[in-house]
C-alpha angles and dihedrals in degrees: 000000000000078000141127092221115077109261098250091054089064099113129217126162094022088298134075125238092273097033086061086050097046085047092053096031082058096044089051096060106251119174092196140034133178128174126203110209123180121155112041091010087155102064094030091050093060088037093064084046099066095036100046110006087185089059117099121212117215115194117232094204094188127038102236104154132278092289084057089041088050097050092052085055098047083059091066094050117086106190114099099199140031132056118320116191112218100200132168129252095221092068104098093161104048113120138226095237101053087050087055086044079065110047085046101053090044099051086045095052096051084228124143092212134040127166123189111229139188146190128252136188093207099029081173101145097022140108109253119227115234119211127190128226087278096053084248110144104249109164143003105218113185115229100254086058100039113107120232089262086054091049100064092066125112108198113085143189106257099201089248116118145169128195153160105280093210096051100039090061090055089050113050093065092063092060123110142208107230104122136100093279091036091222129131098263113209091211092061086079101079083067094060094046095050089039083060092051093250127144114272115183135173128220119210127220128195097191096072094171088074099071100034110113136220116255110157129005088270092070086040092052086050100041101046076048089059098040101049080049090062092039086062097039088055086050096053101045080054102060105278130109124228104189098187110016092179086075101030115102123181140167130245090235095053117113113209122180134216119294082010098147123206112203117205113296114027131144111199111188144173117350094354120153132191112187122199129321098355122130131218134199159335090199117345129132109205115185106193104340122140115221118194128226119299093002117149120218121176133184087341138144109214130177126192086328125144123230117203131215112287096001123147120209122179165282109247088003126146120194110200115211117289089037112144132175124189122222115303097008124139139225111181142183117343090349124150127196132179129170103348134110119239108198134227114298084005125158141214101146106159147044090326143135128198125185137184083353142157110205103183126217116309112351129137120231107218114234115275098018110143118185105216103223101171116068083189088271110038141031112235138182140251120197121197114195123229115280099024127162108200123185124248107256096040121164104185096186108211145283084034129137128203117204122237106277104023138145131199124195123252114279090005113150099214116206100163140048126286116213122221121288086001124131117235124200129157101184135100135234116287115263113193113198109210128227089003099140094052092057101039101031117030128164095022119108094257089061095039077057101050084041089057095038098053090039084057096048091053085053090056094039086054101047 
């Protein structure tokens, strides 16, 4: 991954590379789980953590191959008998559904292993899958082992197992090491069971892309493409509409409701939500925000905002964390919150920002009002009553509170307190100094304008 992270905490589609295997390990039912980590365990240990809590990590201090690798798992699990699965970290796109195929199939069977296999038109990199006269599974040979005649098949070990958990503990210690990377194969265990006489027996899955891993940032790339496709097919099929799903990206752990419409150019991450009806786009990117039935957000950046019904945002809008508008508020042009409660029916429709702020039912923001939060120490509040009418070029300089019903002048700086129903202003009459830009200012264009303007008024005066 030419890369300072560990390769399965690389992220695509809101979850990294584990975190999509622990999510589809859990929601395939799985009693036990147990994770290996080697390189980077100390960032990948915490990680499963976070992801699984139930998971325990068990540390492969040497890197002695998959069968070692195996063996260090098989100490955190405490069953002694049924069906383990042995999967792969890199396998982002593997599905719930395919893991319980196997276990299915396995159990059904009576075997004590069972690989799921696939078939590849380039098996270039994987194990090749050896069958007898009788189509019976007799051996996994990896590829630097395999001979030229080995080479030429097609079906190929996926890295996907699953085994009888008693038996498997009495068989890896009987692998060896003799190959050409002199490590213990995993693989090499389907030659001692059939060698025993056991039952061997190989699953088949379609949908080869579940089970292709992730070795450089190219496959990541591919495979985070793939994945957000059949994010927004599932969406679709649900309800939703996706107008351009070439620039469309959303996150496995999004949640989008029916009619919900995604205009060209979203990005949807993390907890977001989108509830009935509500469109989002063109170009936004919401990372868990939850927007509310039949909302409107355009061109808009939002972070762990709320949205609420009916409500409109944008365009050119960014909503800060703790942001939160009540049905049928609204957040207009260039406009930043963060912090702060719109009420319902709410407005702050132009070049404003409003910051740690309580805007009340119903009351309209006049363009260009920033509430200053931050007294160079401390953040502050600034609480606006219901059915407010504020001016345009309003400075409300926290902690400050305007009664219900208020109203404040354009370009006033308000300090204190306005009582309800009360107008607030803070500046002076208008002065107009006459002839100032001639004096302080000759032989510019300004000047050159007032000169020809006041020529033409004495000409008018005169006729």
């Amino acid at each position: 991954m030419r890369s300072s992270t560990p390769k399965v905490l690389h992220r695509i589609g809101g979850r990294s590379l584990l975190g999509h295997l622990l999510a589809a390990v859990a929601d395939a039912g799985a009693a036990e789980v147990a994770v290996v980590v080697g390189y980077g365990r100390e960032l990948v240990a915490p990680h499963v953590a976070d992801c699984s809590p139930s998971a325990r990590t068990v540390v492969q201090a040497e890197q002695l191959g998959t069968g070692h690798a195996t063996a260090v798992g098989l100490e955190a699990i405490e069953a002694a008998q049924g069906t383990v699965l042995v999967v792969m970290g890199d396998t982002p796109l593997l599905a719930p559904a395919t893991l319980r195929d196997l276990a299915t199939e396995h159990r059904s069977r009576g075997h004590v292993v069972t690989v799921l296999a696939a078939r590849l038109a380039d098996p270039t990199g994987y194990g090749r899958l050896v069958r007898g006269g009788n189509g019976q599974l007799v051996a996994s040979v990896e590829q630097r082992d395999a001979s030229a005649a080995q080479l030429e098949i097609d079906e190929v070990n996926t890295g996907i197992y699953a085994f009888d958990l008693g038996w498997l503990r009495t068989a890896l210690p009987l692998l060896g090491s003799d190959n050409a990377q002199g490590e213990a194969y995993l693989p090499d265990v389907i030659a001692l069971a059939r060698s025993d006489g056991l039952g061997v027996g190989a699953g088949s899955v379609r949908d080869t892309l579940q089970t292709e891993g992730v070795n450089d940032r190219v496959q990541l790339a591919a495979l985070g493409a793939e994945l957000n496709r059949r994010t927004l097919v599932a969406g679709m099929r649900a309800g939703a509409t996706v107008v351009d799903p070439a620039t469309t990206w959303v996150d496995v752990t999004v949640a989008l409701g029916r009619d919900v419409c995604l205009l060209p150019g979203v990005q949807l991450h993390g907890s977001t939500a989108v509830a009935d009806g509500a469109t989002i786009g063109p170009d936004c990117t919401l990372t868990d925000v939850q927007v509310g039935a039949g909302a409107t957000v355009v061109r808009t950046h939002g972070v762990d905002a709320v949205v609420g019904d009916g409500a409109t945002v944008g365009p050119f809008a960014y909503l800060r964390p703790g942001t939160v508008l009540a049905d049928g508020a609204r957040i207009g042009t260039f406009v930043e919150a963060k912090n702060s409660h719109v009420g319902t029916g709410a407005k702050v429709p132009h070049l404003s920002y409003v910051g740690d702020t309580e805007i009340g039912a119903g009351t309209n923001i006049g363009a260009g009002t920033i509430t200053a939060n931050y007294d160079g120490v401390a953040k502050h509040r600034t609480v606006v009553g219901r059915d407010c009418r504020t001016g345009s070029d309003n400075v409300f300089v926290a902690p400050v509170t305007i009664g219900d019903g208020a109203s404040t002048g354009a370009g006033a700086i308000v300090r204190r307190d306005v009582p309800p129903g009360a107008l607030a202003v803070s500046g002076g009459p208008q002065r107009n100094h006459e002839g100032w830009v001639a004096r302080r200012r000759p032989g510019t264009v300004q000047a050159a304008a007032a000169a020809a303007a006041e020529a033409a008024g004495d000409e008018t005066l005169q006729s």
